[in-house]
Each structure stands twice: as structure tokens, then as C-alpha cells.
N, C-alpha and C positions, 0 to 999 in steps of 0.2 A: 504494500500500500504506500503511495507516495505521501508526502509529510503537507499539510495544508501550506497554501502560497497566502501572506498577506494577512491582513488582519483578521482576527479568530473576536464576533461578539457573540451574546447570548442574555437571556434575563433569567429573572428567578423570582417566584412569590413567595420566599420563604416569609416568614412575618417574622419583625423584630421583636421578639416576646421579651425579653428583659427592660430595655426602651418602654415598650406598653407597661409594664409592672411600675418601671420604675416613675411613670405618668401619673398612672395611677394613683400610688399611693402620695405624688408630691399633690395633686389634685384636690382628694381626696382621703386624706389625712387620717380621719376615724373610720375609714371601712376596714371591715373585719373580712367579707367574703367578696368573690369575685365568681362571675357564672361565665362557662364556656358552653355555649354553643357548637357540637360540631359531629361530622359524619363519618359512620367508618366504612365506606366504600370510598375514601378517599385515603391514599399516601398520606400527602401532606398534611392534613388534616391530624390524623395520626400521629404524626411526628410531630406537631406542634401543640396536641395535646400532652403528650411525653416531655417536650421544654416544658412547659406551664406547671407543670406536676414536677419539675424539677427544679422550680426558680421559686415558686410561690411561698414557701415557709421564708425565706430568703428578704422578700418585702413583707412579713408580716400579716398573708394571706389563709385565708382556706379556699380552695378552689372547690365550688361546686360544679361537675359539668353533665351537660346530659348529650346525652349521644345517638345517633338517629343512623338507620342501615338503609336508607332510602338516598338517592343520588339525587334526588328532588327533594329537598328541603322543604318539612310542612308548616304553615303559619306558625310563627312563635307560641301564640296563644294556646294550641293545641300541642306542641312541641313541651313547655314547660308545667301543663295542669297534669 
């Protein structure tokens, strides 16, 4: 395989989950808990519930999340009752 000629871009959605924590709590100062949102038919999603759960004691958090196996995300309202 020949080696790429010239310039190499790309993007990435990772989310800055520490960044967000640390917003957070300068924002919001007396919050105790924090709710994630998120779906496990997705990578990503996955993975960035794994940071959140590995930063969250860290800002002084409990992370509640709820988690949805549908690639179509249902109304919140329904999602969280």
C-alpha cells in the first residue's frame, strides 16, 4: 500500500466530558446529581458514558443515567418517567 501524499484531515465527536463536569459544577455550584441521557446501540455513546462514570466522583457528582437500546431516541418525557 502506498503511504498517503499530502495533507491527512478528519473530525471527531468525541465530547469533552471533563470540560462539561468541570462547567458544570463552576455553574452550578450546589448540584449534587447530574442525569445522562444516552443509547447503547451506539459506540460512542458508550464510551462517553464510561468517561462520565469515571470523572464524576472527581467534580463532586453522582451521575444518574438512563439508557435507551432504540437508535431513535424516545421523547424525554417518556425516556425518564
Amino acid at each position: 500500500m502506498e503511504s498517503p501524499v499530502g495533507e491527512v484531515t478528519g473530525t471527531s465527536d468525541k465530547l469533552p466530558v471533563e470540560e462539561q463536569l468541570k462547567m458544570i459544577r463552576e455553574m452550578l455550584p450546589d448540584a449534587t446529581k447530574i442525569g445522562i441521557l444516552y443509547t447503547t446501540s451506539e459506540a460512542n455513546s458508550v464510551s462517553a458514558i464510561e468517561e462520565y462514570k469515571s470523572l464524576v466522583k472527581k467534580y463532586d457528582f453522582e451521575l444518574v443515567e438512563k439508557e435507551s437500546q432504540q437508535r431513535q431516541m424516545y421523547p424525554l418525557r417518556q425516556m425518564i418517567c
